[in-house]
N, C-alpha and C positions, 0 to 999 in steps of 0.2 A: 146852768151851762151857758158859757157866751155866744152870743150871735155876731155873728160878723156882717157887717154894711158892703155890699156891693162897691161900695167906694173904695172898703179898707182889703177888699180882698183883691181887685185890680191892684193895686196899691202894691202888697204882697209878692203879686204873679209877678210884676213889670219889674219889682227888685230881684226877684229868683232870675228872670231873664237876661236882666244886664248882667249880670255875676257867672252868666253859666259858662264853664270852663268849654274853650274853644281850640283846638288844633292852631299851629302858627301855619305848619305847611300838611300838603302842597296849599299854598295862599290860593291859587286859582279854584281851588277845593271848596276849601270853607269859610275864604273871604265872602262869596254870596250868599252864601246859610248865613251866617251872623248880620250880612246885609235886611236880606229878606226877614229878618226875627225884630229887627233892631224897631222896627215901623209898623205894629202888628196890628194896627187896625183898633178895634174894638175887643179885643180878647173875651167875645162874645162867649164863646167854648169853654172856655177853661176856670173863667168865674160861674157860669152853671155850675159846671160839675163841681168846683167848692161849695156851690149853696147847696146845692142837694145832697151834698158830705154833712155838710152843717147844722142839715135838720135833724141830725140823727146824730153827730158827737164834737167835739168839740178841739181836737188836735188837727187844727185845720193846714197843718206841717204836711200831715203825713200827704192830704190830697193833691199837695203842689207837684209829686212827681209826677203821677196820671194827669194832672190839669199840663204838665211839660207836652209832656208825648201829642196828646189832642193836640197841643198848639203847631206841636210843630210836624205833627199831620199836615193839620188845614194847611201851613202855610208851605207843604209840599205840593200839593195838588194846587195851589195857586201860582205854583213858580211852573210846573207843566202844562197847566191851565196858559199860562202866557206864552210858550213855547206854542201848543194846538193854535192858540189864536191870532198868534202874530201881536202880541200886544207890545206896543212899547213902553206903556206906562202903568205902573201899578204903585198908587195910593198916594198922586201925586211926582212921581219921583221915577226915574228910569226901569224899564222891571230889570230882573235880573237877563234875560234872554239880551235886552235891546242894550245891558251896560257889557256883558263878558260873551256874547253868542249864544247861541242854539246848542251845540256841544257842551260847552261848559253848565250851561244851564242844565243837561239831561244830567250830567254826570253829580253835580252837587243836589237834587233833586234827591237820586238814588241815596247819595249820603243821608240824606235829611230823613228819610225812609228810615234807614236804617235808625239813625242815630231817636226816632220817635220809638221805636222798638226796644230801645236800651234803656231808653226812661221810662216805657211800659214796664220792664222785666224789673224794674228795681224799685217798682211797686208792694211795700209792704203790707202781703194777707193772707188770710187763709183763703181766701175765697178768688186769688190769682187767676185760675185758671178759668172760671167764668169772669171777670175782667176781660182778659184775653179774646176769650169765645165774640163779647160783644162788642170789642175793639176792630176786631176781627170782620166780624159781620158789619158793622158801619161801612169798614173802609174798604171792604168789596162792596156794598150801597156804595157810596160816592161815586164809583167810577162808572159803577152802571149807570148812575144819573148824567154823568159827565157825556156816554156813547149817546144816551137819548139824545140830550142836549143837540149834539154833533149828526145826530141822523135828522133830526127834527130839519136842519140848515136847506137839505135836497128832497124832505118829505111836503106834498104840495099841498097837504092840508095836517093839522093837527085840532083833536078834537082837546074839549076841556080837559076830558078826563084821563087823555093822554100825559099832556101838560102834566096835573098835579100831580100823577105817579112821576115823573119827571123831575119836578123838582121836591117832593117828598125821599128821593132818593138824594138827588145832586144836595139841596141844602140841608132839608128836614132833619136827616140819617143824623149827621156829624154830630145836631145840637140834641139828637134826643137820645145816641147813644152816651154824649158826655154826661148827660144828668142821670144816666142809668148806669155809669159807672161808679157816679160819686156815690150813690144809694146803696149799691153793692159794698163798696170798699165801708162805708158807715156801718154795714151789719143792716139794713132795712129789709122789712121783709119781701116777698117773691114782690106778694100785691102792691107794697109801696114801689116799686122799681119798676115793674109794669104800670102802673099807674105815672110814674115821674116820667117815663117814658114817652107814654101816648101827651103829657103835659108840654112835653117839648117838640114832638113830633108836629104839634097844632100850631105852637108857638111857631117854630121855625117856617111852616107855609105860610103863616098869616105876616111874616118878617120878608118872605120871596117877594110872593103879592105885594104889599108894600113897597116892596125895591123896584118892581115893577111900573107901580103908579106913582112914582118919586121920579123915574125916570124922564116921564112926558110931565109930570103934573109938580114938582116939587119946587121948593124953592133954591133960584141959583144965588139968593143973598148969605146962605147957608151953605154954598158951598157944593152944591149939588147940581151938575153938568145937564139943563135940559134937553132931552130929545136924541141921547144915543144909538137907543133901540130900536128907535123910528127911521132915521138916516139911514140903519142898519137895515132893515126890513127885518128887526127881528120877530118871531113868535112868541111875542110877551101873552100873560092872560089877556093885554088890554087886544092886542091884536088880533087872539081867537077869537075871544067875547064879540069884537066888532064883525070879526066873519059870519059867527055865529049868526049875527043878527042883520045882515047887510043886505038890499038886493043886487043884483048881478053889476049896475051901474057900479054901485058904490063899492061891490067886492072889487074893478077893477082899480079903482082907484088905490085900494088898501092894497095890490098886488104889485102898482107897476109905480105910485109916485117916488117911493125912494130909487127910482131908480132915471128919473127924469133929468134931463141934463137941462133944460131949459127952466129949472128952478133953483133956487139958492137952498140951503141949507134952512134958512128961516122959515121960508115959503112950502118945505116941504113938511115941517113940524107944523105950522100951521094949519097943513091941508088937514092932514092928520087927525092934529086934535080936534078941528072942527067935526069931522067925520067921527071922531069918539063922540063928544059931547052930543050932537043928533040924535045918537043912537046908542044915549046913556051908559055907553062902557063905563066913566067911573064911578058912579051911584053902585054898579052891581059890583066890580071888582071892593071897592069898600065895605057892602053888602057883605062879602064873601071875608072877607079881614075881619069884621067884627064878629062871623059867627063864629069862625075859628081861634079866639082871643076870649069869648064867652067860654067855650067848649074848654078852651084852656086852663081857667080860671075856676069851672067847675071839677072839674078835676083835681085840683087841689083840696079842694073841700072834701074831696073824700079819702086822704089820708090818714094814716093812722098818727102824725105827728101831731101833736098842737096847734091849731089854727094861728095864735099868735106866732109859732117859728116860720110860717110860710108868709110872710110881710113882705120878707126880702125877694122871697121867689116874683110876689105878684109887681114888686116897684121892678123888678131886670124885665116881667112880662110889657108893662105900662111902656116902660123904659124905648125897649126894642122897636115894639108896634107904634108906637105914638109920636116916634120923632119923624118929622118934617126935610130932613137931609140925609 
């Protein structure tokens, strides 16, 4: 049975993509959906859920329509995502809110909803209707991650473990319902799909985490923006961790610098990180990345596939976790 390379399956997804038939009108419709699809990032989601189709059969056709939907999920909740935050920019490039408004943006959103719904139903199985069920259950997770997220903004303390239910739901959800769909649609059994599940589930916190400590600590020769979390005063783990750990001096400092007018931008990231490093926020936060990337890996091992068909699984784990941007 062939195995397919994470290479050849993006590959795949990104040719289904450009090809995917599109309404001409209303243009102000679905000019932005085809916008927002056209640039999708890392198609993190959708190549999962093919490899965990993978491990288990080999007409890796059939997964491209559920790997559809998932994508064009995530990149609905990213297009409202920039509407809630006022974003102008997404991935580079104007978001859709900041190129056609606030309006147009809610309304092609809804389309995109929909139309991720249409590529669900035209998922060939027997086994449809749990597809559904955890498609379903994902994407009410997301959005409850989403409210955390938005309550956390006016909440004057958040503990860790608040956080990770947080983004266990906001990130986690999406990447561990997608490899628990491909499992299903493949015929795997209950345990392998529960099991693919909790493997993405782990993966995806230890890929947040990560995005977190890229944020203050990453490199910007790759391409990656330092310090917007910080300017922000957001509630990253680095930021809890540092609470966690601070005395009252140093808690007011982690409270009130981004919000100093008598320092630059540079000056405020610096205060920051220096205030991390003291007080080893990122030794723990990576701490925390690798037991969940272990935890992930061992989980694999306990499936019922072939050790050798799960290569591909562990190079997308390596992949994810271990880039620098």
């Amino acid at each position: 049975m062939r195995l397919y390379s994470n290479r050849e399956l993006l590959a795949l997804f990104e040719q289904h993509i450009a090809e995917m038939p599109m309404p001409e009108e209303p243009q102000h419709l679905y000019a932005p959906i085809k916008y927002g699809l056209e640039e999708g990032g890392k198609r993190i989601r959708p190549t999962l859920l093919m490899l965990t189709y993978n491990l288990y059969a080999e007409d890796i056709e059939r997964a491209v329509v559920p790997a559809m939907a998932v994508e064009i999920f995530h990149n609905f909740t990213l297009l409202h995502d920039d509407i809630m935050d006022n974003a102008a920019v997404r991935r580079g490039r104007p978001s859709v809110p900041a190129k056609w408004g606030d309006n147009i943006a809610i309304l092609s959103g809804d389309a995109m909803l929909i139309l991720a719904y249409t590529y669900l139903q035209r998922t060939r199985s027997e086994r449809l209707s749990q597809i559904f069920e955890q498609f379903n259950k994902m994407a009410a997770e997301v959005c409850e991650g989403q409210q955390f997220d938005m309550d956390f903004e006016t909440q004057q303390s958040v503990s860790v473990e608040e956080y990770m239910r947080m983004i266990e739901l906001k990130t986690a959800a999406l990447l561990a319902g997608s490899a628990e769909i491909g499992a299903i649609l493949a015929g795997a059994s209950d345990n392998d799909c529960s099991n693919l599940y909790d493997f993405a589930r782990e993966i995806g916190l230890a890929f947040q985490l990560q995005d977190d400590l890229l944020d203050s600590y990453g490199d910007e020769q790759l391409g990656k923006k330092i310090g917007g979390d910080i300017l922000e005063g957001k509630k990253t783990i680095l930021m809890i961790e540092a609470f966690s750990r601070a005395n009252e001096e140093q808690c007011e400092v982690l409270r009130t610098t981004h919000l100093r007018k008598d320092l630059s931008d540079t000056e405020k990231i610096d205060t920051i990180k220096r205030l991390y490093d003291e007080l080893g926020v990122p030794e723990r936060v990576e701490q925390q990345i690798a037991q969940k990337f272990q935890k992930a890996l061992s989980i694999l091992d306990t499936l019922e596939a072939p050790q050798e068909r799960t290569a591909e699984l562990r190079n997308y784990a390596e992949n994810l976790v271990g880039r620098k941007s």
